[in-house]
C-alpha positions as CSV (number, residue, x, y, z in Angstrom):
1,X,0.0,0.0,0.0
2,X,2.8,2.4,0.6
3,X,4.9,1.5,-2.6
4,X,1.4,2.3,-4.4
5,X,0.8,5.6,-2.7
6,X,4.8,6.3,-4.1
7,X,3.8,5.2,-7.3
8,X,1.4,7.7,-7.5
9,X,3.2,10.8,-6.1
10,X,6.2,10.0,-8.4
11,X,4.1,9.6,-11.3
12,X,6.2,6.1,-12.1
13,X,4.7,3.1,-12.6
14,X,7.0,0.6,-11.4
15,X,9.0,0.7,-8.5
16,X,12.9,-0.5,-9.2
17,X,14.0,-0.9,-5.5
18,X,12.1,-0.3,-1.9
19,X,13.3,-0.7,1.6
20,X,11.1,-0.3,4.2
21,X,11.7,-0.2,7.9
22,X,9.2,-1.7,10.4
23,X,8.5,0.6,13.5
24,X,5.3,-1.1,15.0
25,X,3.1,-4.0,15.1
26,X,-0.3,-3.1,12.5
27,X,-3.6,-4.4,13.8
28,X,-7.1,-4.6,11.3
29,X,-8.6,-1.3,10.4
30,X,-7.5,2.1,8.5
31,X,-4.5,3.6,8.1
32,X,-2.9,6.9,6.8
33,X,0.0,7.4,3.9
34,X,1.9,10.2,3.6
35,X,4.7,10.6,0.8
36,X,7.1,13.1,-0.4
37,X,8.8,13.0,-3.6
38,X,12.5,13.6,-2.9
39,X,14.3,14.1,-6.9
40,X,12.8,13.7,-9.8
41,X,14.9,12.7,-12.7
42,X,14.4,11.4,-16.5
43,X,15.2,7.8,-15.9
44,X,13.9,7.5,-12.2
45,X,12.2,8.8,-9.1
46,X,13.1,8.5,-5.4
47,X,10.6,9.3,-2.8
48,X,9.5,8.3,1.1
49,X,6.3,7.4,2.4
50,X,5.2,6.4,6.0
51,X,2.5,4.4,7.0
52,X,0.0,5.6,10.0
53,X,-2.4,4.2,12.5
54,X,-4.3,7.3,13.9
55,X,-0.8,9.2,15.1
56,X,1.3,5.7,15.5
57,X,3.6,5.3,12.5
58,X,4.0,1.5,11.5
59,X,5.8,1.3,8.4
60,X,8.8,3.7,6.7
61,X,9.9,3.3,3.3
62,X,12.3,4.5,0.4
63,X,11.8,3.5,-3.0
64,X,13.4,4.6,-6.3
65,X,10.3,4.2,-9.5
66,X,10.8,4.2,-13.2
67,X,9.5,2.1,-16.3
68,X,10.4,-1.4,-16.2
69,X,9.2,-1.7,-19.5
70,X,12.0,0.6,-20.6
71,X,14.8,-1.2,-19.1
72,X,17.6,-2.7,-21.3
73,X,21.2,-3.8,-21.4
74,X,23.7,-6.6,-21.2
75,X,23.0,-10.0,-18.6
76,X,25.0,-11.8,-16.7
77,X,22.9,-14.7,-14.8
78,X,24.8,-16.7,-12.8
79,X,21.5,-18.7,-11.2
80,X,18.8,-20.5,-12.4
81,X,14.7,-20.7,-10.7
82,X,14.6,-23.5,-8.0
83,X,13.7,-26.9,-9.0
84,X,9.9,-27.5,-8.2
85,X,7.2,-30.2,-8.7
86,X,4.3,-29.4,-10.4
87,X,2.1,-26.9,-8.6
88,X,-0.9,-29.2,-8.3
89,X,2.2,-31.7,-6.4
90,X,2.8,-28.5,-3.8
91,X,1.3,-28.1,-0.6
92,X,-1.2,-25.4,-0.7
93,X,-1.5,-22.5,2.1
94,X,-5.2,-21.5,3.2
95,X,-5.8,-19.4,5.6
96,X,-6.3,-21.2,9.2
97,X,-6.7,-19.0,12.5
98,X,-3.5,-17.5,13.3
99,X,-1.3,-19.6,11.0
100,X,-1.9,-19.8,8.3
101,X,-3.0,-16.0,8.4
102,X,-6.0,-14.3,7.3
103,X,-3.7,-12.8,3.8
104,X,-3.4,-16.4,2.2
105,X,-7.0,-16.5,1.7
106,X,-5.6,-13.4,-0.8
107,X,-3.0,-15.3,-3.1
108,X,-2.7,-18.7,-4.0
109,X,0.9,-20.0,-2.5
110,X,2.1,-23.8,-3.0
111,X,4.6,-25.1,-0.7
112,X,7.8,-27.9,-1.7
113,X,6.5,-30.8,-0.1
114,X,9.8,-31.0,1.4
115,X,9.5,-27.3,3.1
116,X,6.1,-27.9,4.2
117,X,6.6,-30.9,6.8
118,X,6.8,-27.9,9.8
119,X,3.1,-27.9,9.7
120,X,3.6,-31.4,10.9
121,X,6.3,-30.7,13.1
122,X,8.6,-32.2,11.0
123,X,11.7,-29.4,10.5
124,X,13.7,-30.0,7.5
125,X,16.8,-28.7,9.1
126,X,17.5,-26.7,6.3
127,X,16.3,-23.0,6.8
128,X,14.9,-22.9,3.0
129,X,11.9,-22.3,1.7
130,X,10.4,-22.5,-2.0
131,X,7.3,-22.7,-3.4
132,X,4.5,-21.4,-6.5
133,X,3.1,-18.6,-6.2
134,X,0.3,-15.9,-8.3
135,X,-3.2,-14.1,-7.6
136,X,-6.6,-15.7,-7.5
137,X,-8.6,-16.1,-10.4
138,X,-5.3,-15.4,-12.8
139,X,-5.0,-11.8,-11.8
140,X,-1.8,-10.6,-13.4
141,X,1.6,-10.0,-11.3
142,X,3.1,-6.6,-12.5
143,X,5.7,-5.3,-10.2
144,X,3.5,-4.3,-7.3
145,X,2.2,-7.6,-6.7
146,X,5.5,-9.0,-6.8
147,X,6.2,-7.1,-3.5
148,X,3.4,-9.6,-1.9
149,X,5.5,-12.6,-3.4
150,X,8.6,-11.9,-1.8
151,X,7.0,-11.8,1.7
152,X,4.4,-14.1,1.2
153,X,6.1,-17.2,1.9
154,X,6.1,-18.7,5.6
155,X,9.7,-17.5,7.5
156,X,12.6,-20.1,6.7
157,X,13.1,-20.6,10.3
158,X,10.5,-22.8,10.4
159,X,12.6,-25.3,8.8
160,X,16.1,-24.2,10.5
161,X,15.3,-26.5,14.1
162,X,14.9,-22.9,15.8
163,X,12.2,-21.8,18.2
164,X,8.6,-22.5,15.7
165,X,7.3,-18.9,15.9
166,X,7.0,-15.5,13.9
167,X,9.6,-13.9,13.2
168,X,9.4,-10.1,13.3
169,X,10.5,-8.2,10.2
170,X,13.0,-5.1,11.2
171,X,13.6,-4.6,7.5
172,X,13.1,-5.5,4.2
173,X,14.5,-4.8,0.7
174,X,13.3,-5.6,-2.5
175,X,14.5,-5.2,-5.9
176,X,12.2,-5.4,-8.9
177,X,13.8,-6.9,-12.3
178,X,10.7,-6.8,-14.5
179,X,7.4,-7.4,-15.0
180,X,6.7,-10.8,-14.9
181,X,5.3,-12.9,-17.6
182,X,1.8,-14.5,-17.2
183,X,1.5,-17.5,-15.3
184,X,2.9,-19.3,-11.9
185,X,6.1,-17.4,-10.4
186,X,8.9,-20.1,-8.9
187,X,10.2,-18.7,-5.5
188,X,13.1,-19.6,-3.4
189,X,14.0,-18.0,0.1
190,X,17.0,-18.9,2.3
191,X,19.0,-18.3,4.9
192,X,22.8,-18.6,5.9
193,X,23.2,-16.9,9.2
194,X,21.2,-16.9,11.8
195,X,23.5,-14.3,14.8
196,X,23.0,-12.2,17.6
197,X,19.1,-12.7,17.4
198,X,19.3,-11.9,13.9
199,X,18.7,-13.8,10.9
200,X,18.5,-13.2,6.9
201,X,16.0,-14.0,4.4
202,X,17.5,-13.7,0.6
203,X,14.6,-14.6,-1.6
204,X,14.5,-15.1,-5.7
205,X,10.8,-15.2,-8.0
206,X,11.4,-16.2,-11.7
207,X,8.7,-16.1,-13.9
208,X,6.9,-18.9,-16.0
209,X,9.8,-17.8,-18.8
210,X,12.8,-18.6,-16.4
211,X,13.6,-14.9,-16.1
212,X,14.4,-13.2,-12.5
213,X,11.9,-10.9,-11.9
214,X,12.7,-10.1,-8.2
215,X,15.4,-10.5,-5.7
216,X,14.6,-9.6,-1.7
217,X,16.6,-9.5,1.5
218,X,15.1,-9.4,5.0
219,X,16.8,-9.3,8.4
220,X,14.4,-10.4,11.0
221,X,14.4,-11.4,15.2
222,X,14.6,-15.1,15.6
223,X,11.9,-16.3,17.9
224,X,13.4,-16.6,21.5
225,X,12.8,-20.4,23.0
């Protein structure tokens, strides 16, 4: 909601890359958007916005906007989209209570079968997570929507033999590639460290073409025992 108010005041219809900073736990009901547009160039635009409950802010974020549809130039891709059984073999997310919550009634997520056995108390030991993912009813992903995908998926320290709990977001970046071509989006999210009470989410989404569309990092709390 805040990367569309910014896409508004910059006039740009894609955002490029947005970092937002988590300042306080958001409960059901309204909330209040300011933005400022801070340059305004020919290529891009960099603005702020920040997210309100009544007079509590929740949510600050930074984003640079442009065209996606404009960018060009040489590639160098030195990955490929995660191996995945078919979607209809993944284990789908519907929303359950407290977990899982209210916003996968909202997209339609498919789990590996092999990151999914936490729901069963079975940890993978590998602090991983990949899945399908799009809108209901074939909705098209542009580059807003792929903001949803790359915090969509259920934290990797479910499968990492920590503490089983949510783990709070202090920051996240994501970086838009492209629009994505129609059709399922393959997603991969991992972690390598896990310090201090700290750990890192690096995620991936490739379109149905096998092109990177969107790359994300998140630092989050690890759930105390």
């Amino acid at each position: 909601m805040a990367t569309r108010a910014l896409v508004g005041a910059t006039g740009r219809p894609d955002p490029v890359t947005v970092t937002a900073h988590y300042l306080s736990p958001g409960q059901p009901g309204g909330v209040r958007i300011t933005t400022q547009v801070l340059k305004e160039g020919r290529r891009f635009a960099t603005g702020t916005a920040t997210m309100f409950s009544g007079t509590r802010p929740l949510l600050a974020v930074l984003g640079t906007f442009g065209d996606l549809s404009q960018a060009e130039g040489p590639e160098l891709v030195e990955g490929a989209p995660p191996e995945l059984p078919r979607p209809e073999q993944c284990v789908p997310l519907h929303p359950a209570g407290t977990f899982p919550p209210p916003f996968m009634g909202r997209v339609d997520l498919r789990l590996h079968p092999d990151d999914a056995a936490f729901a069963t108390g079975q940890q993978s030991g590998r602090a991983l997570m990949r899945g399908w993912f799009r809108l209901p009813g074939g909705e098209p992903v542009g580059s807003l929507a792929l903001l949803c995908a790359v915090d969509a998926f259920p934290p990797t320290a479910f499968n990492a033999r920590l503490p089983v709990a949510w783990t709070p977001t202090v920051e996240l970046t994501a970086h838009i590639r492209a629009n994505p071509a129609p059709g399922w989006l393959r997603c991969r999210f991992s972690t390598r460290f896990v310090t201090a009470g700290f750990l890192e989410e690096d995620g991936e989404v490739w379109d149905s073409t096998g092109r990177l569309v969107g790359q994300s990092r998140q630092l989050a709390l690890v759930p105390r025992s």
